[in-house]
C-alpha positions in Angstrom: 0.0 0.0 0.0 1.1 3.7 -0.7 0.1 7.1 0.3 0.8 10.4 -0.6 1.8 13.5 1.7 2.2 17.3 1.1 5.6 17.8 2.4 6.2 21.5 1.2 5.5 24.3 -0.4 7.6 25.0 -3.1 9.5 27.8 -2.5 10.5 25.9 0.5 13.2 23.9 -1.9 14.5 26.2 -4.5 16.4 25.1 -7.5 19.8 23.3 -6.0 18.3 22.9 -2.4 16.8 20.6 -0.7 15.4 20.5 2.9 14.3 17.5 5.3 11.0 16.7 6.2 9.7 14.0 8.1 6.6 12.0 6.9 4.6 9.0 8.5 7.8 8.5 10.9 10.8 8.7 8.7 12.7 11.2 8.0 12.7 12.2 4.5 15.0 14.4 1.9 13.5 16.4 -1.0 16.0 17.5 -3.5 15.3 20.3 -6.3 17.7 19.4 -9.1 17.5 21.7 -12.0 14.4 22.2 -11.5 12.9 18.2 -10.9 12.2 17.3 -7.5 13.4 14.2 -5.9 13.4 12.3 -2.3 15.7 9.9 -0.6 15.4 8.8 3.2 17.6 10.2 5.5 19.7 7.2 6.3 22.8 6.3 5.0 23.4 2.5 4.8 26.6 2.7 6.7 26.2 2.8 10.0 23.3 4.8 9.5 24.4 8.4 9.3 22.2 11.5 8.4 22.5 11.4 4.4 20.1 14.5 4.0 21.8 16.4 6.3 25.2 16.2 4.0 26.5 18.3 1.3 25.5 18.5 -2.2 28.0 18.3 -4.4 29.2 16.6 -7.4 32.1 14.4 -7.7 35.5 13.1 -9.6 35.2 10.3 -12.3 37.2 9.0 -14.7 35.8 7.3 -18.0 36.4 7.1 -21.9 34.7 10.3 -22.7 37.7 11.6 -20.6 40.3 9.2 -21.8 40.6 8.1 -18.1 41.7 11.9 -16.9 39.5 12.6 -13.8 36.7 14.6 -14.3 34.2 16.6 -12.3 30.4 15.2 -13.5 27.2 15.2 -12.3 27.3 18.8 -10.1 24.4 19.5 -8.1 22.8 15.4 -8.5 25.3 14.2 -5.4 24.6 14.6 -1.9 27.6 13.9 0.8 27.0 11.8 4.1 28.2 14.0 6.9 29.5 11.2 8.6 31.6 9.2 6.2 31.6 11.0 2.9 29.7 7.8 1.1 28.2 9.5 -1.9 25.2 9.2 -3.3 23.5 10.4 -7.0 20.3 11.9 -6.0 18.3 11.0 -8.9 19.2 7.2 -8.8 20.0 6.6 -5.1 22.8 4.8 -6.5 26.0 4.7 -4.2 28.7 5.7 -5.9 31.3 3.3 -3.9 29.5 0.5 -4.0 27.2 0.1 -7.0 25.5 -2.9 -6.3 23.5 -0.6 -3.7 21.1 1.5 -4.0 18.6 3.6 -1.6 15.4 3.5 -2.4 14.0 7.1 -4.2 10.7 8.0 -3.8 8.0 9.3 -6.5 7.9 13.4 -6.0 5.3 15.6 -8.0 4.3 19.3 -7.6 0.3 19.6 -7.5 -0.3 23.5 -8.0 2.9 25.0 -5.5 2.6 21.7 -3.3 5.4 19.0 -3.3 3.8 15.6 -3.1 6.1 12.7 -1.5 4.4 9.3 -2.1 5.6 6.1 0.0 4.6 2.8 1.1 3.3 2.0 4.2 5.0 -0.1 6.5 
């Protein structure tokens, strides 16, 4: 089962913010990337630090586009765990150290000025 909750207005998370909210007992991030809005919880799967309260960033990666030169990519999509610096791609959830895990994301839509977290019940 899933609901949805108003979590904010939004002016409360202008473009490259994000704030934390909490909703039906979790604690939950809303991100405003460019424009798109997008929520993570706030719990880091290492030793569960407070992943919404980090740093958004973006981070250093090396590929073929860059013939294996570091580059900095994805600005503004990659929020920093305060605790550990694990880093994580806001629009995926996708860990960036460990890519076989994931947090789950959770639908976001904007219904007149009103931000709109849905989530499934416990």
């Amino acid at each position: 089962m899933t609901a949805e909750y108003d979590v904010a207005h939004v002016t409360e998370v202008p473009e490259s913010t994000h704030i934390v909210v909490e909703v039906a007992g979790r604690e939950i991030g809303v991100f405003n990337v460019r424009g798109s809005y997008y929520a993570l919880p706030n719990v880091c799967f290492h030793q569960n630090g407070p992943l919404c309260r980090g740093t958004v960033s973006g981070t250093l990666a090396a590929s073929t586009e860059t013939r294996w030169k570091l580059a900095w990519v994805h600005e503004g999509e990659i929020i920093v765990c305060p605790w550990h610096s694990l880093e994580y791609n806001i629009t995926t959830g996708q860990c960036l150290a460990y890519p076989s895990r994931r947090l789950p994301t959770y639908p976001v839509r904007v219904d007149g000025e009103r931000i709109k977290v849905t989530l499934g019940r416990r």
